[in-house]
C-alpha positions in Angstrom: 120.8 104.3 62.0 123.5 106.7 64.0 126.1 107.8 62.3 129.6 108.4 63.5 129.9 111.3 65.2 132.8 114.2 65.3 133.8 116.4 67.9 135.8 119.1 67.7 138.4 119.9 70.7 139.0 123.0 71.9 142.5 123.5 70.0 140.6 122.5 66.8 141.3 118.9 66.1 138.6 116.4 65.3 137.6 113.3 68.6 135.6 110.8 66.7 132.6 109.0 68.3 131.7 105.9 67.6 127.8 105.3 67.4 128.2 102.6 70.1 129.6 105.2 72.5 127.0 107.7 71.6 124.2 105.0 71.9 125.0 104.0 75.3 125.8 107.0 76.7 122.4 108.4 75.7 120.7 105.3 77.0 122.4 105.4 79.9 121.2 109.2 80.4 117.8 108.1 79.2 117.5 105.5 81.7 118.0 108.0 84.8 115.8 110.2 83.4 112.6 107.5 83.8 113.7 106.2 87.2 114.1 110.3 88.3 110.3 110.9 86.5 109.2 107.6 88.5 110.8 108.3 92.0 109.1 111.8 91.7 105.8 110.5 90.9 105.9 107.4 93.3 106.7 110.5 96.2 103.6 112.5 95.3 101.4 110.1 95.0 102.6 109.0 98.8 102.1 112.7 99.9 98.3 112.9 97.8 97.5 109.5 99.2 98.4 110.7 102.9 96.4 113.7 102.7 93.1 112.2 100.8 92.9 109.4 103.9 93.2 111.8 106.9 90.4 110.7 109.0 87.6 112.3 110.9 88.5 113.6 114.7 86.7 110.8 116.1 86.6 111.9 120.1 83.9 114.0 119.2 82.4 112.4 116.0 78.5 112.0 115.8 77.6 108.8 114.6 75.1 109.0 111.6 73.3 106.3 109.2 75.5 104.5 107.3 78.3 104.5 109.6 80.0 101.1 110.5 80.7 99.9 113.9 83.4 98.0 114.7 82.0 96.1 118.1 84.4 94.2 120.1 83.3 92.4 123.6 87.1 90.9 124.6 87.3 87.2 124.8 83.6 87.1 123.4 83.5 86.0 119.9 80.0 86.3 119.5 79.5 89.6 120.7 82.4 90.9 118.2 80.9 92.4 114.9 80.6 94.7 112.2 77.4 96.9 112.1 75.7 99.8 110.0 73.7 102.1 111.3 70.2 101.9 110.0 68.3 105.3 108.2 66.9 105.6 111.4 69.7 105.9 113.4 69.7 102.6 115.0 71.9 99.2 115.6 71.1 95.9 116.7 73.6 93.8 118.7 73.6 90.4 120.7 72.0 90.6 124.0 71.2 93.9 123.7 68.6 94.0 120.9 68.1 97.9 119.1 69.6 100.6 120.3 70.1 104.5 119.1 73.2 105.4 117.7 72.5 108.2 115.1 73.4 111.1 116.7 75.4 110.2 119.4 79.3 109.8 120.1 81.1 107.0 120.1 81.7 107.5 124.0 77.6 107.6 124.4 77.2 104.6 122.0 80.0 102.7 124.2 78.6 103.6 127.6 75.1 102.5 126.7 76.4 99.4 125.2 78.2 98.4 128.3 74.9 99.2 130.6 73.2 96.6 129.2 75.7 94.0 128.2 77.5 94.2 132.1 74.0 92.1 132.8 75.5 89.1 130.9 78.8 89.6 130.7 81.3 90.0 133.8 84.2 92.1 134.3 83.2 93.6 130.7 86.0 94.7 128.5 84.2 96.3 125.7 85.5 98.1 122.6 83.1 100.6 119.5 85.1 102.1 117.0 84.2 103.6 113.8 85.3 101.4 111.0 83.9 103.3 108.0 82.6 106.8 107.6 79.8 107.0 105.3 77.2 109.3 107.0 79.7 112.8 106.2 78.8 113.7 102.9 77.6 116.8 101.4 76.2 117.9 98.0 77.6 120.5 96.0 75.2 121.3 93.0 74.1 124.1 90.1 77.0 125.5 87.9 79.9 123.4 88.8 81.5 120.6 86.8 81.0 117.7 88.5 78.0 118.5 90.5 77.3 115.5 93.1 76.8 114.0 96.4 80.3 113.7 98.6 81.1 111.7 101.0 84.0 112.4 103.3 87.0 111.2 105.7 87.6 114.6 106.2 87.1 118.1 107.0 86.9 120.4 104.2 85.7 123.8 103.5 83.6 125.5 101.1 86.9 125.9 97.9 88.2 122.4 99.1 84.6 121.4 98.5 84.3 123.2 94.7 87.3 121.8 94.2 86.4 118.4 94.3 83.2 119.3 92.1 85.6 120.3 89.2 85.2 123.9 90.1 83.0 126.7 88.1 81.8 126.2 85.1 81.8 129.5 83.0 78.3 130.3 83.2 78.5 130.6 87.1 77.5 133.6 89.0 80.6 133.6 91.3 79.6 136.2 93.4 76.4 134.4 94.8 77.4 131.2 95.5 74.8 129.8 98.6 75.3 127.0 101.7 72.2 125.6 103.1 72.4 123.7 106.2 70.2 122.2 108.2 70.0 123.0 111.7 68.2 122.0 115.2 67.2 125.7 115.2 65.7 125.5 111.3 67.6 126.4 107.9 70.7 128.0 108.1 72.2 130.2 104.7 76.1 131.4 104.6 76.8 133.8 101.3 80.4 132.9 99.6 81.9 135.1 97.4 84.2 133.3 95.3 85.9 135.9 93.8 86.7 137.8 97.3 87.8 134.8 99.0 89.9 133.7 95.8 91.8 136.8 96.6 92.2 136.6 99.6 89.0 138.7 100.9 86.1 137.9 103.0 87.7 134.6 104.3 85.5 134.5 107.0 83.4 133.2 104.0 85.2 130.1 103.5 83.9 127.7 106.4 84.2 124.3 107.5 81.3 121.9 106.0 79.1 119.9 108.1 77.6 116.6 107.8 74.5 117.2 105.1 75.5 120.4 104.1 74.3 121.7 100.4 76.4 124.3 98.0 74.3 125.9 95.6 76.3 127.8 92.4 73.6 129.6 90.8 
């Protein structure tokens, strides 16, 4: 129960307050306090929501396997669907049977597309977007916290990437952290220093990840 409470005024004489005053007044301040804690956590989770979703530049995006295709022949029902890109690299679509689309751009896949389909279809209006991204992951394993396979929407770098694998552990040899990727030219290794680049040293260090690239914390 609350009491009565006294005040005392600046020239000495007693103000009473009546529990009923008190209680409202500190529900009343109790109340703005939750809606201020709500309205601040409804705001970042808008701006971390924002961020986590930026997508892949797409004018120059190579297509990979698992990718979905969005394919869209205007005024052509049938020839508008939703397609994955197999392991091997390949799609199959009405009219035009398998095609490649594993490492090629959307603008290749498209033009190819509309080669074959102009056959059958007249004054072709013809439409290939990227509807999901699944082929831009990367692994980041050894002494990190959550070591695992990523898949991205977009670009990161090498401490966004350690980052998402719960960082170091304590037992991790900071200094010789290793990225393997895999290259038309053969394997390709990059040294990052974590320590250096953490303070502000070596950031040529910290790159941009590519599609299959591994991160090795020995």
């Amino acid at each position: 129960m609350i009491s009565d409470l006294k005040l005392t005024r600046s020239n000495g004489s007693e103000m009473g307050l009546g529990k009923s005053e008190y209680t409202g007044g500190f529900m009343k301040k109790t109340t703005w306090t939750i809606v201020t804690v709500i309205l601040v956590c409804f705001f970042s989770l808008h701006a971390f929501a924002e961020e986590k979703t930026a997508i892949l530049p797409l004018d120059d995006y190579v297509i990979g396997p698992g990718d979905v295709l969005d394919i869209s022949v205007w005024k052509e029902q049938a020839l508008t669907k939703l397609v994955t890109v197999l392991p091997d690299g390949k799609i199959s679509f009405p009219l035009v049977g398998a095609i490649t689309a594993g490492g090629k751009t959307l603008d290749q896949v498209s033009k190819e597309l509309e080669k074959k389909l102009s056959r059958f279809v007249p004054d072709l209006n013809l439409s290939v977007l990227v509807a999901q991204v699944n082929s831009h992951m990367i692994y980041v394993i050894g002494r990190v916290n959550n070591p695992d396979r990523f898949i991205l929407n977009t670009n990161i770098d090498v401490l966004q990437a350690l980052a998402m694998a719960g960082g170091l552990n304590p037992f991790a040899e900071q200094g010789n952290v290793k990225i393997f990727r895999q290259t038309q030219g053969g394997k390709k290794i990059f040294d990052f220093d974590y320590d250096d680049v953490a303070n502000g040293k070596k950031l040529e260090q910290n790159i941009m990840l590519q599609r299959g690239d591994v991160i090795v914390v020995p």
